[in-house]
C-alpha angles and dihedrals in degrees: 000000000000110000112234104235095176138008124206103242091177124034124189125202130179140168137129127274119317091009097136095245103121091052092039075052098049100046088051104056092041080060101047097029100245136146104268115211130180098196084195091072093064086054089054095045080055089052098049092050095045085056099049085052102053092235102161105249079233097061108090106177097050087055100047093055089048082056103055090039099049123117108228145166148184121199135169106268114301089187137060099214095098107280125136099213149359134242129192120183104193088352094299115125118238113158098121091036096063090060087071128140091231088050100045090052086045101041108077094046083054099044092050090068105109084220100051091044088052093052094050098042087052091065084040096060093043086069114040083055082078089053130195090104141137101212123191129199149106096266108023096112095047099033122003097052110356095177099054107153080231136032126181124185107197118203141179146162126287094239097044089051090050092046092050087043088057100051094046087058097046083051084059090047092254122147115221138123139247089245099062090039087058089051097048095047087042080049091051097040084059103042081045092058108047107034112130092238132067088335118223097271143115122265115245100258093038119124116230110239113196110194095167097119097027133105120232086255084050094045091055094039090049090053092049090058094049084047095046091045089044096044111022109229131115134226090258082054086060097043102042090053102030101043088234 
């Protein structure tokens, strides 16, 4: 059997909208038993709240001061409808309600606010500091925790990742095309990108993970490889020291 000589406490992994990278997290963590966390979903918390509370999208400072005095948190899932994960802002439960349409179209403009991303990679950080986390996001590897033992950056096409975000919103009963699915992941991939803060990129020692072709089942195989050849240790190894 191969010997463990290292095992990734903190794994980073980044890429744009419908990448795969929150599935490809999730699985993950569920493998290895670690805390799973999805930091967009603290941008889109933000979002909602900015919403309920009829903050102009525009006005960035009233924004940034909801976001460092929100009450927010993340928990494993309370609720057996799916989901991987619940949130709460001011104890209200609002994991379906972040995945929202009106969200989805708010969030990127928000999250590009240099204040609003401070406050929240503070309580990243925070975490990760713990370790033994799969954390998810679009700068975890360059900001958040920059020295991560392991960073992914998952890809795919445009039209694979349109073609994904369709299917999850029919799934919600929601009727949309593929059309205007293609133009609102092409819309988040530019604001993303060149946003002034913490920019849409992989981080330097990130590996590039195309999932363009792959299953669910062959996205999460594939990363295993690339776990077990960076850090030496064997699926016997997982199972033997976290009781998986």
């Amino acid at each position: 059997m191969m010997v463990m000589t290292k095992r990734p406490s903190t794994i980073a992994i980044d890429g744009p909208a419908a990448s795969g990278k929150s599935t490809l997290g999730y699985y993950l963590a569920c493998e290895l038993n670690y805390l799973y966390l999805d930091t967009g979903v603290l941008y889109r918390a933000v979002t909602w709240a900015v919403l309920q509370k009829g903050i102009p999208i525009q006005d960035e400072a009233a924004i940034t001061t909801l976001a460092e005095e929100l009450d927010m948190e993340v928990l494993p899932p309370t609720l057996e409808d799916g989901r991987q994960y619940t949130i709460c802002v001011s104890g209200e439960d609002v994991t379906w309600a972040i995945r929202a349409p009106e969200i989805e179209k708010a969030v990127s403009p928000i999250s590009a606010y240099p204040g609003v991303r401070q406050a929240l990679t503070r309580q990243m950080r925070q975490i990760g500091e713990k370790g033994k986390v799969v954390m998810v996001g679009r700068d975890i590897g360059t900001v958040v925790l920059p020295d991560a033992d392991l960073k992914l950056y998952v890809i795919a096409s445009e039209e694979t990742r349109a073609q994904r975000r369709l299917i999850d919103r029919h799934e919600q009963g929601e009727q949309t095309t593929y059309a205007a699915m293609l133009t609102d992941i092409r819309r988040r991939d530019t604001i993303d990108s060149s946003r002034e803060a913490a920019p849409l990129c992989p981080a330097k020692d990130a590996i590039i993970f195309d999932n363009t072709l792959l299953s669910k089942e062959a996205m999460f195989e594939e990363a295993m490889k690339i776990i077990k050849a960076q850090h030496q240790f064997t699926n016997n190894n997982l199972h033997d020291q976290h009781g998986a």
